[in-house]
C-alpha positions in Angstrom: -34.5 -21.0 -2.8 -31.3 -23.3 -2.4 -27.8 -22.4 -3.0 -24.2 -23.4 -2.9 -21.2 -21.4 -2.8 -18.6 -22.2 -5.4 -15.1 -20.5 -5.9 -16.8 -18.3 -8.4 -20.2 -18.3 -9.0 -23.5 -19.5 -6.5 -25.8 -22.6 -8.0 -29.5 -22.0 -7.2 -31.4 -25.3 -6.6 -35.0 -26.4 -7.0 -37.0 -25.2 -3.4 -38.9 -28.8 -3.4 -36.2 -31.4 -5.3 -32.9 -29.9 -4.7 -32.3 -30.1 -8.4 -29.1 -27.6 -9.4 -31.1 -25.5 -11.9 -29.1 -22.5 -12.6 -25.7 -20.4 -11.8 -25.1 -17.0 -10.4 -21.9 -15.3 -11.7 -20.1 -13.0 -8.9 -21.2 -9.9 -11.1 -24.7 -10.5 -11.1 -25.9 -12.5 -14.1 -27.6 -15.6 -13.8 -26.0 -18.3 -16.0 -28.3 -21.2 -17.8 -26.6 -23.9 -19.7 -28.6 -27.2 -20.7 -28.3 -30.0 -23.2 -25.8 -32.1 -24.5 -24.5 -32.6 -28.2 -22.9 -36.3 -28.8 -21.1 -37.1 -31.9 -21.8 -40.1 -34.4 -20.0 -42.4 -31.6 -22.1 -41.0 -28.8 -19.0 -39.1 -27.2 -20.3 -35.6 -25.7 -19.4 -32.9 -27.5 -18.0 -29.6 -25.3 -21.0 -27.4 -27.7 -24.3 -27.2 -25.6 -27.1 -26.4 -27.3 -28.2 -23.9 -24.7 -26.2 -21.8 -23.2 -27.9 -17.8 -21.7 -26.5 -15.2 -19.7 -29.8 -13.4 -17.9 -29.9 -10.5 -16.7 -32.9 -9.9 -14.4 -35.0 -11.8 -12.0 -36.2 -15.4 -13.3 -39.7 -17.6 -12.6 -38.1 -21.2 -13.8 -39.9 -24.5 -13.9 -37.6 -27.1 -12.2 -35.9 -29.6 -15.2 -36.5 -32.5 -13.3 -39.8 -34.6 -14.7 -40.8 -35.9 -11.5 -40.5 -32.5 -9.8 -41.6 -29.8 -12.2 -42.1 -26.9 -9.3 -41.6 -22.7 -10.2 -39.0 -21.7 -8.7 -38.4 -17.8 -8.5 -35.0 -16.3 -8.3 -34.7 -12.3 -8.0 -31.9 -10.2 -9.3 -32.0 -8.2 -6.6 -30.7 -9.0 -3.1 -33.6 -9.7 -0.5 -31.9 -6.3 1.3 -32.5 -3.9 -1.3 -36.3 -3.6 0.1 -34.8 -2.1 3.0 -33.4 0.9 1.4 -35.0 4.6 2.3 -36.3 6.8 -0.1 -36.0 9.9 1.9 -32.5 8.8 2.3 -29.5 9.3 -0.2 -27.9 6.1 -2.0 -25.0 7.3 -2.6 -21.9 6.3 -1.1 -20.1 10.0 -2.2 -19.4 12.0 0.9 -17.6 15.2 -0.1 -19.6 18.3 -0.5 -20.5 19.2 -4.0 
């Protein structure tokens, strides 16, 4: 899994073409937008036909026609497996 760091968000790329694919907003959600919408002139439009906020992990095909490779992007940070269960999560140190 490819990404790039923007001022505000991450853009995950294809793992085989390097294709941008989809964008991950600084609180989490994964952000799809795709299409365009021209006018009777052929000028593009600022609608998009698609446009999702996800929340959860994703299997995507890559958009590219050539390409066409599942890519999988987890919600999760690959850390999280390294969390204890006989340990608290909690951040809260004061007695209760």
């Amino acid at each position: 899994m490819g990404w790039t760091m923007l001022m505000e968000d991450m853009v995950y790329t294809c793992e085989k073409c390097g294709k941008k694919l989809i964008h991950r907003l600084p609180n989490g959600l994964f952000h799809f937008v795709f299409g365009k919408k021209r006018d009777k002139e052929g000028n593009l439009l600022s609608f998009t036909p698609v446009d999702m906020l996800i929340h959860g992990s994703i299997k995507m095909r890559c958009l590219s026609r050539e390409c066409g490779h599942y890519n999988i992007f987890n919600y999760f940070p690959p850390d999280s497996s390294q969390l204890k269960v006989d340990q608290p999560q909690s951040v809260n140190t004061e007695p209760k």
